[in-house]
Each structure stands twice: as C-alpha cells, then as structure tokens.
C-alpha positions as YAML, in Angstrom:
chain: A
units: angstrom
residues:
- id: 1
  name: UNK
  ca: [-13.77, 30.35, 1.99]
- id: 2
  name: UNK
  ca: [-12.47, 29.02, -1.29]
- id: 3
  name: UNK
  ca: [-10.14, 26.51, 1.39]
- id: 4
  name: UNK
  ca: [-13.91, 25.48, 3.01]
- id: 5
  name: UNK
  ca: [-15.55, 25.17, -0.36]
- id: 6
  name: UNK
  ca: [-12.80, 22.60, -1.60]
- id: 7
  name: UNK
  ca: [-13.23, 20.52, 1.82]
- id: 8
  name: UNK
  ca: [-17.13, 20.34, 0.74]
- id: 9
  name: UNK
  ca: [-16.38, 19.24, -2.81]
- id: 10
  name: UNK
  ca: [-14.09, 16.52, -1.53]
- id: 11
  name: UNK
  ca: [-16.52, 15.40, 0.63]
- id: 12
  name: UNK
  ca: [-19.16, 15.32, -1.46]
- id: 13
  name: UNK
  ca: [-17.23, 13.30, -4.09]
- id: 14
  name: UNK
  ca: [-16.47, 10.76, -1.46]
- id: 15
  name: UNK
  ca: [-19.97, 10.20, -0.39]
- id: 16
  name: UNK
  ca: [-20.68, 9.64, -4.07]
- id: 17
  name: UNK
  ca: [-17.69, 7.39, -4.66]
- id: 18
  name: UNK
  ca: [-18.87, 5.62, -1.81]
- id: 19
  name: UNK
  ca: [-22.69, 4.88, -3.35]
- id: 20
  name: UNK
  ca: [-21.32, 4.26, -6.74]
- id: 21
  name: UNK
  ca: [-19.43, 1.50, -5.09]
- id: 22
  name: UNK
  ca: [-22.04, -0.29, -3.49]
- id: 23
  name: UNK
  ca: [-20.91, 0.27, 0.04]
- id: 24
  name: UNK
  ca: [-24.47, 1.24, 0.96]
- id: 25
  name: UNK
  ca: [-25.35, -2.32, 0.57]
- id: 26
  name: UNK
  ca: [-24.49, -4.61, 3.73]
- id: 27
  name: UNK
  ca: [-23.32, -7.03, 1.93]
- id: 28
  name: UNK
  ca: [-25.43, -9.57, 3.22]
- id: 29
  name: UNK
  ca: [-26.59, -12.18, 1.75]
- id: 30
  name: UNK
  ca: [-29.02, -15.19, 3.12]
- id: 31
  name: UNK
  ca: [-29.97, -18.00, 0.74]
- id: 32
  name: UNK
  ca: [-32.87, -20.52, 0.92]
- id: 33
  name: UNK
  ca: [-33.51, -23.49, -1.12]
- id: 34
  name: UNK
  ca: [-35.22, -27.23, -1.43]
- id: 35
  name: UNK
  ca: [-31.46, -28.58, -2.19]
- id: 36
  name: UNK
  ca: [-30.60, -30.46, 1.19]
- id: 37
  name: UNK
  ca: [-27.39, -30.32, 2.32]
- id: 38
  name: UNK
  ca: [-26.93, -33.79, 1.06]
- id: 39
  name: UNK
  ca: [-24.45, -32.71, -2.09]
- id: 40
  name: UNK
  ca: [-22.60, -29.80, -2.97]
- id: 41
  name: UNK
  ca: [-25.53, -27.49, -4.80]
- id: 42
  name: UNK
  ca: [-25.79, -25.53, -1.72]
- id: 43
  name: UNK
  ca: [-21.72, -24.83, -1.66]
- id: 44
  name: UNK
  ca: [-21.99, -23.67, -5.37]
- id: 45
  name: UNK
  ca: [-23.75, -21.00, -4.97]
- id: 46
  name: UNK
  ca: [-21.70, -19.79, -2.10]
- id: 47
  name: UNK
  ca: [-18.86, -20.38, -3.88]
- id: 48
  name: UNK
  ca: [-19.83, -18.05, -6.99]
- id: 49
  name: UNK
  ca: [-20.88, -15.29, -4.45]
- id: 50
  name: UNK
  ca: [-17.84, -15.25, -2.60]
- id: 51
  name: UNK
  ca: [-16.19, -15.46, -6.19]
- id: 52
  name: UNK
  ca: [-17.86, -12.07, -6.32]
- id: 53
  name: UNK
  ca: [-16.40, -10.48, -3.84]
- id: 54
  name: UNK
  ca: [-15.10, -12.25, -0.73]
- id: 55
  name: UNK
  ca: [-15.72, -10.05, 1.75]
- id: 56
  name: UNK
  ca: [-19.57, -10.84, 1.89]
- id: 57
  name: UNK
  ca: [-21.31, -12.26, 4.29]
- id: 58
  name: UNK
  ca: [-23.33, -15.61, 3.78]
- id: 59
  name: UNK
  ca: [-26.33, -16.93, 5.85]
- id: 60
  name: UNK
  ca: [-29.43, -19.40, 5.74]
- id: 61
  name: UNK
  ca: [-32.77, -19.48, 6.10]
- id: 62
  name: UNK
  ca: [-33.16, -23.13, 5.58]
- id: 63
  name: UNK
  ca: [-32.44, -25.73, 2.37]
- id: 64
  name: UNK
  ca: [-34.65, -28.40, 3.94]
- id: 65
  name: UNK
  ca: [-37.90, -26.94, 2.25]
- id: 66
  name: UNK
  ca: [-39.75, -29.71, 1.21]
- id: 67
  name: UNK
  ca: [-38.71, -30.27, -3.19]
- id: 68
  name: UNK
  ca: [-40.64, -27.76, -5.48]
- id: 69
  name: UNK
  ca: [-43.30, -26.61, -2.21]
- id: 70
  name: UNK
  ca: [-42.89, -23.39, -3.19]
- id: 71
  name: UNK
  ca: [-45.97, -22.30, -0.59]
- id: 72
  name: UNK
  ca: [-43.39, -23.07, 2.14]
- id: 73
  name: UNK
  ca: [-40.83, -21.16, 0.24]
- id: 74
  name: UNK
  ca: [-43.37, -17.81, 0.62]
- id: 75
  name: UNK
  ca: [-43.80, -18.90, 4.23]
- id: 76
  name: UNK
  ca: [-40.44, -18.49, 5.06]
- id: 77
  name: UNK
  ca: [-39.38, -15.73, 3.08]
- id: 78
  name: UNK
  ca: [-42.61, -14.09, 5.45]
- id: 79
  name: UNK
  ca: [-41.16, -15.36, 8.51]
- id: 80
  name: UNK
  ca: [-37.48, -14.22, 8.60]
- id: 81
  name: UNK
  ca: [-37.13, -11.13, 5.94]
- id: 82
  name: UNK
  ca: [-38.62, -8.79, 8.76]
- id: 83
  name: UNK
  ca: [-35.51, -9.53, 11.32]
- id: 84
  name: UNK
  ca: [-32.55, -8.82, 9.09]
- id: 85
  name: UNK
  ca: [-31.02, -5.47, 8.26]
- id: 86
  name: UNK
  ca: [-32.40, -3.16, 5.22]
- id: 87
  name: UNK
  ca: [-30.47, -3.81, 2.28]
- id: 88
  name: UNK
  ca: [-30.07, -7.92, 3.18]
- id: 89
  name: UNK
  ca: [-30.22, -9.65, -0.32]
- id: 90
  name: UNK
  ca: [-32.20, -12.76, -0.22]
- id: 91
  name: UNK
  ca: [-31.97, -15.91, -2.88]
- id: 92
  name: UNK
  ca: [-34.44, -18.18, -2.76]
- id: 93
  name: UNK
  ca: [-34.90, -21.11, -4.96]
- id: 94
  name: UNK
  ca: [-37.46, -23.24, -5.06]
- id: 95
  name: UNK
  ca: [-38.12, -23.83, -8.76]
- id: 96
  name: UNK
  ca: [-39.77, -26.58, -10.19]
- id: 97
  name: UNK
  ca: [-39.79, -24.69, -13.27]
- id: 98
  name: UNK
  ca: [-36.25, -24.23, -14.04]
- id: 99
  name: UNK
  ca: [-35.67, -23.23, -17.51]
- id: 100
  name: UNK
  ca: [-39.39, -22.27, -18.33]
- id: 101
  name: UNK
  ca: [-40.69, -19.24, -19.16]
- id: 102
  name: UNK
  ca: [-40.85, -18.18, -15.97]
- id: 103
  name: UNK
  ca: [-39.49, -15.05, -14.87]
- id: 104
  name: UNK
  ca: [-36.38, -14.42, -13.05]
- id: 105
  name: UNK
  ca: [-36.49, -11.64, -10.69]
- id: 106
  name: UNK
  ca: [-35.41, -9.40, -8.16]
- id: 107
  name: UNK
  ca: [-37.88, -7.22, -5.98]
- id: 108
  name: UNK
  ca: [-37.14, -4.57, -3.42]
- id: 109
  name: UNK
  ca: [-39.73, -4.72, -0.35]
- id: 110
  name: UNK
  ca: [-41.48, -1.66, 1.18]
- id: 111
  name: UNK
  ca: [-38.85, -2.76, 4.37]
- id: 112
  name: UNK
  ca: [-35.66, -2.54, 1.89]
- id: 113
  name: UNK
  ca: [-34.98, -5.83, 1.64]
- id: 114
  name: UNK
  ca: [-33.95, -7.46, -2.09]
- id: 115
  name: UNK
  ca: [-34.87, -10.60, -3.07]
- id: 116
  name: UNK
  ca: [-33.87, -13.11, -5.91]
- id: 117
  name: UNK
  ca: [-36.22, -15.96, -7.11]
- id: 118
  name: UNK
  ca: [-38.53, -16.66, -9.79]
- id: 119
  name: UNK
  ca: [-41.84, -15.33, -9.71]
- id: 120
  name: UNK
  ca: [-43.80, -18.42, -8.98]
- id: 121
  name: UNK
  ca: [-45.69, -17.73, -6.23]
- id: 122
  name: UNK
  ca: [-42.64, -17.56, -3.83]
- id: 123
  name: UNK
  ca: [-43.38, -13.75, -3.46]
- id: 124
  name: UNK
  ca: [-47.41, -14.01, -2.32]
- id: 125
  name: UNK
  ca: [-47.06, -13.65, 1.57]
- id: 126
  name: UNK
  ca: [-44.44, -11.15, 0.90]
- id: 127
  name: UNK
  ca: [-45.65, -9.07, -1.70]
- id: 128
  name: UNK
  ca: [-48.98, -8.68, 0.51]
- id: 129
  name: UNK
  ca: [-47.43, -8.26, 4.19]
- id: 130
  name: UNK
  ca: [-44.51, -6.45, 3.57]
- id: 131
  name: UNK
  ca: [-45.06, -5.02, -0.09]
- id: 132
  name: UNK
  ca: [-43.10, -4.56, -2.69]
- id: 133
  name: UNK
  ca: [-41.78, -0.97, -4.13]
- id: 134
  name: UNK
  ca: [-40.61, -2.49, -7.47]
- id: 135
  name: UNK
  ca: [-39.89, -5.97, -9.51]
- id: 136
  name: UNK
  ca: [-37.56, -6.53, -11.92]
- id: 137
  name: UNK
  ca: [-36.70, -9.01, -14.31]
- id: 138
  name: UNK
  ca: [-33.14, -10.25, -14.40]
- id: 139
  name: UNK
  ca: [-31.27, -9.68, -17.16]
- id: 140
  name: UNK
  ca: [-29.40, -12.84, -18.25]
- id: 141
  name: UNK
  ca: [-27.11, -11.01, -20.71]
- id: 142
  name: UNK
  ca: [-25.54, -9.12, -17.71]
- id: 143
  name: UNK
  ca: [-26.37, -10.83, -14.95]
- id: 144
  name: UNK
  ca: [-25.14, -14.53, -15.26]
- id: 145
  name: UNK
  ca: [-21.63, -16.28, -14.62]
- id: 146
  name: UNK
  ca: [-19.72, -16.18, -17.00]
- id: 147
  name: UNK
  ca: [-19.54, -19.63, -19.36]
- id: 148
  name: UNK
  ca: [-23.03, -20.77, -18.07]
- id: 149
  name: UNK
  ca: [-24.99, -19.89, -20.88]
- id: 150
  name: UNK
  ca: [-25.54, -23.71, -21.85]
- id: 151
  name: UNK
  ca: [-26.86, -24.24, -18.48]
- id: 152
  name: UNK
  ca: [-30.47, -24.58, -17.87]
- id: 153
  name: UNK
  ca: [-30.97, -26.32, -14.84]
- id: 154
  name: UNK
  ca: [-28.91, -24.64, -11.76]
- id: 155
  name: UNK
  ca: [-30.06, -20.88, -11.88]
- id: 156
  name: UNK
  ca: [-29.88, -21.15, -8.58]
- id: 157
  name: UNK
  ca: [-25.92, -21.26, -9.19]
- id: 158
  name: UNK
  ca: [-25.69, -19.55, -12.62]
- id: 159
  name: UNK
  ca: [-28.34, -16.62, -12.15]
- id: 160
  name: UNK
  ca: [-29.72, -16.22, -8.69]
- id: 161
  name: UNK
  ca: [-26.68, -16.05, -6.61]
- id: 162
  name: UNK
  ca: [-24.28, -14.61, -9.30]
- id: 163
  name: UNK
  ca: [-26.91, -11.38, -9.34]
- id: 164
  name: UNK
  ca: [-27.38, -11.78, -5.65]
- id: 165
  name: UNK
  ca: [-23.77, -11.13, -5.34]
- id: 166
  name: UNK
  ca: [-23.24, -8.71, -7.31]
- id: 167
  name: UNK
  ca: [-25.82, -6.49, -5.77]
- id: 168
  name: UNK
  ca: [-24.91, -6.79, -2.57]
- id: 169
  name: UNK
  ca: [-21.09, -5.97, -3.03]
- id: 170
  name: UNK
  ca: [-22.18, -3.06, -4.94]
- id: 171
  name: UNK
  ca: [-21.04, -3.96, -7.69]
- id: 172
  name: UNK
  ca: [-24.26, -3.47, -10.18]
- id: 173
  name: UNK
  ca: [-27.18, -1.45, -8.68]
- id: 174
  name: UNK
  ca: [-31.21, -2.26, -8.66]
- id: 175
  name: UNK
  ca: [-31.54, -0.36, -12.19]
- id: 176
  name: UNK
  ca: [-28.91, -3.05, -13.82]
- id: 177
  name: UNK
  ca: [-30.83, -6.36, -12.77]
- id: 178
  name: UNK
  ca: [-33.35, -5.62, -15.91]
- id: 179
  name: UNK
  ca: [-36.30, -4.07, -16.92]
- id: 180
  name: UNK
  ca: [-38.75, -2.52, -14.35]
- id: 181
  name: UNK
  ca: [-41.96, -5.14, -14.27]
- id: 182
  name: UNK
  ca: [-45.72, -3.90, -12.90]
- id: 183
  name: UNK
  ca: [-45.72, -5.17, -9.47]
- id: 184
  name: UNK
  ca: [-49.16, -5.83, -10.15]
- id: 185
  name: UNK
  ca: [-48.31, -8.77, -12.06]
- id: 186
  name: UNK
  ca: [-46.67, -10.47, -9.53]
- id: 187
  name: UNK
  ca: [-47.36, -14.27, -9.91]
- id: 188
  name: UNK
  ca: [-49.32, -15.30, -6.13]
- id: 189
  name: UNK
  ca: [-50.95, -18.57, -4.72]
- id: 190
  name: UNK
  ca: [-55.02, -18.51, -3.44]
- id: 191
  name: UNK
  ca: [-55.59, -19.42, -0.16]
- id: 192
  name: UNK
  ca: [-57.73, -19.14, 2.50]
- id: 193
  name: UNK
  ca: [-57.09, -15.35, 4.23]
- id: 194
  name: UNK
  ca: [-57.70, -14.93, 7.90]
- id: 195
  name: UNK
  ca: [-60.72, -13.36, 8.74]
- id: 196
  name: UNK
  ca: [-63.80, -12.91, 11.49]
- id: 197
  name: UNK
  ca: [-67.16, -13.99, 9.97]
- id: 198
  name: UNK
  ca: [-70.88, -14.43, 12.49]
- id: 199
  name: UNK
  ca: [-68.56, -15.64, 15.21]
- id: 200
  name: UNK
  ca: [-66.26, -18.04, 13.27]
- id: 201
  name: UNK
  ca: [-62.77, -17.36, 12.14]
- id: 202
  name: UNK
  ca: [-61.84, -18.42, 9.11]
- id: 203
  name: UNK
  ca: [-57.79, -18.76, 8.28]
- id: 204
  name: UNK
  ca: [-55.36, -20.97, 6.50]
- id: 205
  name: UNK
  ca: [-52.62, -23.34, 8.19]
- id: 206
  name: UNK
  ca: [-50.07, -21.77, 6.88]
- id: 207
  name: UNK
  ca: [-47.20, -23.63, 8.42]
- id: 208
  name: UNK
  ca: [-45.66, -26.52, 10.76]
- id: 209
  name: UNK
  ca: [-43.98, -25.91, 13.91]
- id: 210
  name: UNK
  ca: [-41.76, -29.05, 12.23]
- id: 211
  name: UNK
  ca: [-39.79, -30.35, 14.83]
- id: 212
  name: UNK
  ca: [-43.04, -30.56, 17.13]
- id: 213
  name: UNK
  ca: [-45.54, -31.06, 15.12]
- id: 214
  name: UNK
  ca: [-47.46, -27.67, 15.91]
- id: 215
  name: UNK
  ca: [-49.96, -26.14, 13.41]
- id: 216
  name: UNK
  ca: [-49.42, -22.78, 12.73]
- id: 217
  name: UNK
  ca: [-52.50, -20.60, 11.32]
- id: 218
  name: UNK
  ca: [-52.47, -17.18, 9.55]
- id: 219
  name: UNK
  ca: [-54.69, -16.03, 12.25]
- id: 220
  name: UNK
  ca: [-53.26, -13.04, 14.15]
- id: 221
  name: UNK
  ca: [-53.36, -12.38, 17.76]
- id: 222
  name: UNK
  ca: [-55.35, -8.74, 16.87]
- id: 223
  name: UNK
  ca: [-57.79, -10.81, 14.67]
- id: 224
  name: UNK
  ca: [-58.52, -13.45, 17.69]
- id: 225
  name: UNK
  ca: [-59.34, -11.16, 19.74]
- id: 226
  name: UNK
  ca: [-62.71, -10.70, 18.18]
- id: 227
  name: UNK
  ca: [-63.32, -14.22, 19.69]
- id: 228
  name: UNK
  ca: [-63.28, -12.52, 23.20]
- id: 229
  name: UNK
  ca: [-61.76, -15.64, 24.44]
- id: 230
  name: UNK
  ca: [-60.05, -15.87, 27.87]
- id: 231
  name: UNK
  ca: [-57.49, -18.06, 28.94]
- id: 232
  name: UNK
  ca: [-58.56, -21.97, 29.78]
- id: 233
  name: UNK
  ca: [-61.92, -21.20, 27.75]
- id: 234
  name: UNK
  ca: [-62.85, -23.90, 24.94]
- id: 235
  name: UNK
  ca: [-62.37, -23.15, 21.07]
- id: 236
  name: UNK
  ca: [-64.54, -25.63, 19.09]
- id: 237
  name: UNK
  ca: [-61.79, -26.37, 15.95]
- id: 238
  name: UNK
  ca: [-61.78, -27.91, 12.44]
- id: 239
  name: UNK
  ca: [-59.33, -28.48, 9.99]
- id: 240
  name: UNK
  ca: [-59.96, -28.92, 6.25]
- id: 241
  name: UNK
  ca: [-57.97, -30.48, 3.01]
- id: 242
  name: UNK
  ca: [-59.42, -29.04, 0.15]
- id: 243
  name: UNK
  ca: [-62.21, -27.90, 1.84]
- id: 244
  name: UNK
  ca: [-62.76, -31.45, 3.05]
- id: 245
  name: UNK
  ca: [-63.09, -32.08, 6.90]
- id: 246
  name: UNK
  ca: [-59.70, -33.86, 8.38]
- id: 247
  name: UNK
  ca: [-60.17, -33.39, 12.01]
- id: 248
  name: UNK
  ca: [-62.64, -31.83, 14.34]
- id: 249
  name: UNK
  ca: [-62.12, -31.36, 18.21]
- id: 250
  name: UNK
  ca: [-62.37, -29.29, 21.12]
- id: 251
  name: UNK
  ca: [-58.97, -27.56, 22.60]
- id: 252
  name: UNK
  ca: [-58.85, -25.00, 25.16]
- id: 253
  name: UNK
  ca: [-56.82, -21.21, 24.82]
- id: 254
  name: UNK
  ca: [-53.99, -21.70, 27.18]
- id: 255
  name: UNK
  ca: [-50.84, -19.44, 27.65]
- id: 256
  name: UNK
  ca: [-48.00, -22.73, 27.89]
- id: 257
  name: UNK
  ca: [-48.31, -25.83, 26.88]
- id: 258
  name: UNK
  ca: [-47.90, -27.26, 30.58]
- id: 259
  name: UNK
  ca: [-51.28, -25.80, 31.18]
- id: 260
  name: UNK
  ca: [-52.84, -29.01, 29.56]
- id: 261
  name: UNK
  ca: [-51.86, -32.73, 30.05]
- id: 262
  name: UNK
  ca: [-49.44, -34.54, 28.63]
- id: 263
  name: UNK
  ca: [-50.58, -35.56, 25.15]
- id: 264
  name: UNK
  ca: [-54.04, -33.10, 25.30]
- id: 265
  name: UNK
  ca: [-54.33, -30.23, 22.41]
- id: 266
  name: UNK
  ca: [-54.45, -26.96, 23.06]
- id: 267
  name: UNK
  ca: [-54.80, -23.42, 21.60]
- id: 268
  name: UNK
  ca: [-52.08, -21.09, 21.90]
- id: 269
  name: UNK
  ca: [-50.91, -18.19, 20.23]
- id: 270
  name: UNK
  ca: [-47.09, -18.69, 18.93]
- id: 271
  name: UNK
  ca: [-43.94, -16.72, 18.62]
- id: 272
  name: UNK
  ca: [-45.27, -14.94, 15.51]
- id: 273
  name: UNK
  ca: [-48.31, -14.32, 17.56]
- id: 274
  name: UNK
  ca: [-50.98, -16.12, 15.47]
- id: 275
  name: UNK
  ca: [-53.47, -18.74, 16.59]
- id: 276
  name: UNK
  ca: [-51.70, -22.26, 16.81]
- id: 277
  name: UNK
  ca: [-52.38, -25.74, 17.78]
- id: 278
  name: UNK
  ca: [-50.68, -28.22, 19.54]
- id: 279
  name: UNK
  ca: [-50.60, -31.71, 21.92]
- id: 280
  name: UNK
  ca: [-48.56, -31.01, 25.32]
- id: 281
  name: UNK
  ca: [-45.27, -33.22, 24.22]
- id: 282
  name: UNK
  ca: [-46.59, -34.87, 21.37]
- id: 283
  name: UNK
  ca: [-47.12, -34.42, 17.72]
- id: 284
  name: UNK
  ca: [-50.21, -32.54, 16.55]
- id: 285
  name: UNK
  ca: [-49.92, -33.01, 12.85]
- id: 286
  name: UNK
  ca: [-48.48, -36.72, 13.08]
- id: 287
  name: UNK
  ca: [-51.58, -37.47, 15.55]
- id: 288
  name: UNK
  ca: [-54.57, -35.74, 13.50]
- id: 289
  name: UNK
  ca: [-52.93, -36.32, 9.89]
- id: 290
  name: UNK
  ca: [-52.37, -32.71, 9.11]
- id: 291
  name: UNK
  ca: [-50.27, -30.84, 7.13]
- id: 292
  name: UNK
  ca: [-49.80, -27.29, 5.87]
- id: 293
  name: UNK
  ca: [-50.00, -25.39, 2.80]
- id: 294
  name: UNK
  ca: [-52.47, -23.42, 0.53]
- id: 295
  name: UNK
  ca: [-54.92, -26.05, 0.73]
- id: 296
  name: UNK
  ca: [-55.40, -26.31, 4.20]
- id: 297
  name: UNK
  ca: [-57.83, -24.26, 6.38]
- id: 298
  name: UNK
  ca: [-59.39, -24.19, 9.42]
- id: 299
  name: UNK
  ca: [-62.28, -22.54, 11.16]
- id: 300
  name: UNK
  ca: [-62.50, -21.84, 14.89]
- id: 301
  name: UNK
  ca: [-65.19, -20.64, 17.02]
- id: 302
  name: UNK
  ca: [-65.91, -20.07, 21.12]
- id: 303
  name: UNK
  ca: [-67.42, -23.20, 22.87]
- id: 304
  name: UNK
  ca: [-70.41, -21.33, 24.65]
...
C-alpha cells in the first residue's frame, strides 16, 4: 500500500512539474502584422521568440494588412483564431499608436486561444464572436526584452512577441502578463451589425476576397435565410460609404460562380458561409469602386 501510495505521489508531482513548466501550452505561436515582408521587422520578432525558447513553433496569418487598418486586423484575427489548436498564442500588431497610452494586452478567448495586441479595436469581432474569459494588461517591468526599455516604437519586437513567447513555452503563466482588466472595457469599433429588418437585411462589408475582388458581408448563411431566397432568384443590392450610396444593382443567388456569365455579379454565400458578392472572373470591388471596412454597409432585399 505504502509502495502504491509513493507511485501516486510521484505521479502527481510530475503532472504538476509538468504545468509549472508550461508544457500545457502548444507552443504555438502565429503572428500578424501591417509590416510587409519588405525588411527585416517581421524576422525580429521571430528571432526574439525563438530566443525564448527554440523549440516553438512559428506561423502567419498575414503581414500584408493594409498600414494602421486595424478593422482588417479584427477581421482576421475573426477569420483564422477558430481553426488552430486551444492554447495557440496569437501577436498581432497593427498599431498606429505605438507608444501611446494605449494598453498592451493579452486576452484569453472563451475557445482558449491567447492573444497579444493593443487594445485598439483589434479585439471587436473577437471579443463579440468568440468572447473573451479575461484581459490583461502587460506588464512591461516583466514582460519586455531585456535592454529595450529606450525603445518606443517596435513593441511589436520588444513587448508583443517577447510575452508571446514566453507564454507559450511556459515559461510565465496568464497571471504574470499583468493586472486582470474588466473585459467590459475592451476598446471596439461601431459598425453596421447584420440583421433582418421588414424584408431588408442590413450588414456591413466586412472584408475583401483580395485576390478576386469579392465582397464579403457579415451576413450569415442562418440570417439569409429569412430572405427565403432560392437559387437563380434576384437580390435587389446596395452598397454604402458612410452611409452614402456607392453602387446599386441587381445580382442573382447562385451556388458557383459559373452559374452566371463571364463578367456578370452574382450572390453567393462564401467559405465562411456569409452573403458575398462577386463578377464571374472579374473584379467586383475594382469594377463598382468598393472597399471594406467599418464604414461600409450594404442592404439586400428579394426582387419580387
């Protein structure tokens, strides 16, 4: 018994050696930025997490954001968080405020997923499709490479992927970022939220399908359904810019984009499944002058 008891003990210590260490982290972490690729500010960062510990693995979302759109920043975060493994530790940095008073944080979703940025806005879509458990705010004392105290313009490099790092090896846990922040508090961009009103929706386009020109709306699949709308039926369509008319047209619901001719818009419902727009081949947003953000909207309604 006392032989059994001992085994038990052992074990138990082992488990908790384990935790302590980090190794329930994955040790995964995916960074996002408006850098480019065009200099070496993307490599920095790498290089100070593998500094960290070197057996961590590095990915991408994207650095091509466009500079300081931090609306496309939340976008993406919204887009790609879902897919990866709980515990993934996510930098993002799009940060037009760099050394402001702007916070510097880390928040833990509802999906266990971490993620470093400041809290400019780049948390809205996530903090309200995903939700966030807690927030809190880095502290710089602990949490910043070494020698980089003079630095107030890469926290990227000096702050986000140095505490990035160090979370996912283990090496600190959530508690040591900082001080617990109400999640309420969480700084979030307006914008138009998808919804069904006398026969209309009503939804924001909340991104471009960039390398064809598709317009992708915050409409979901469960929401146009309240349209009743069967495939090859018309959807009258109108885009706005700050509420001001851009484009108005006519585009049928189709299931491919073959289903039209070459060059004609259609409606179709993308990857994400949410209510998109397109030409057959061609560029919708280069064609109608559109664009995507907060400011943008559309409505939609059935062609009776």
């Amino acid at each position: 018994m006392r032989y059994k008891n001992f085994i038990q003990l052992i074990a138990t210590l082992c488990i908790v050696i384990f935790f302590l260490n980090g190794y329930g982290q994955n040790k995964i972490v995916v960074f996002q930025s408006d850098f480019g690729l065009k200099d070496g500010a993307v490599s920095e960062m790498k290089g100070i997490a593998m500094g960290v510990d070197k057996g961590l693995q590095l990915f991408d979302v994207t650095h091509e954001i466009p500079a300081y759109n931090i609306w496309e920043a939340a976008y993406r975060l919204q887009q790609t968080v879902p897919y990866w493994p709980k515990g993934t530790v996510f930098v993002s940095v799009v940060d037009p405020g760099v050394g402001t008073d702007r916070k510097s944080v880390v928040v833990k979703t509802k999906t266990d997923h971490f993620i470093v940025t400041p809290d400019n806005g780049t948390l809205t879509l996530i903090a309200e499709n995903l939700g966030i458990e807690e927030r809190r705010e880095i502290d710089e004392t602990i949490n910043r490479r070494n020698g980089s105290q003079q630095s107030y313009t890469f926290h990227g490099r000096d702050v986000y992927a140095y505490t990035a790092a160090r979370l996912a090896a283990g090496i600190i846990t959530y508690e040591q970022i900082g001080k617990k922040l109400a999640i309420d508090s969480i700084v979030k961009i307006s914008y138009q939220k998808p919804v069904f009103e006398k026969n209309t929706l009503k939804g924001n386009i909340a991104i471009l399908d960039i390398q064809y020109g598709n317009i992708w709306t915050n409409i979901s699949a469960d929401l146009f359904k309240q349209l009743h709308v069967q495939f090859g039926e018309k959807l009258h369509v109108v885009i706005f810019k700050n509420n001001i008319k851009v484009v108005e047209l006519i585009a049928p619901y189709e299931q491919t984009f073959g289903a039209v001719a070459k060059g004609k818009p259609l409606a179709y419902l993308n990857s994400l499944m949410q209510l998109s727009f397109a030409l057959n081949q061609n560029s919708f947003a280069n064609k109608y002058h559109v664009a995507s953000g907060n400011n943008w909207s559309v409505t939609v309604s059935k062609v009776n």
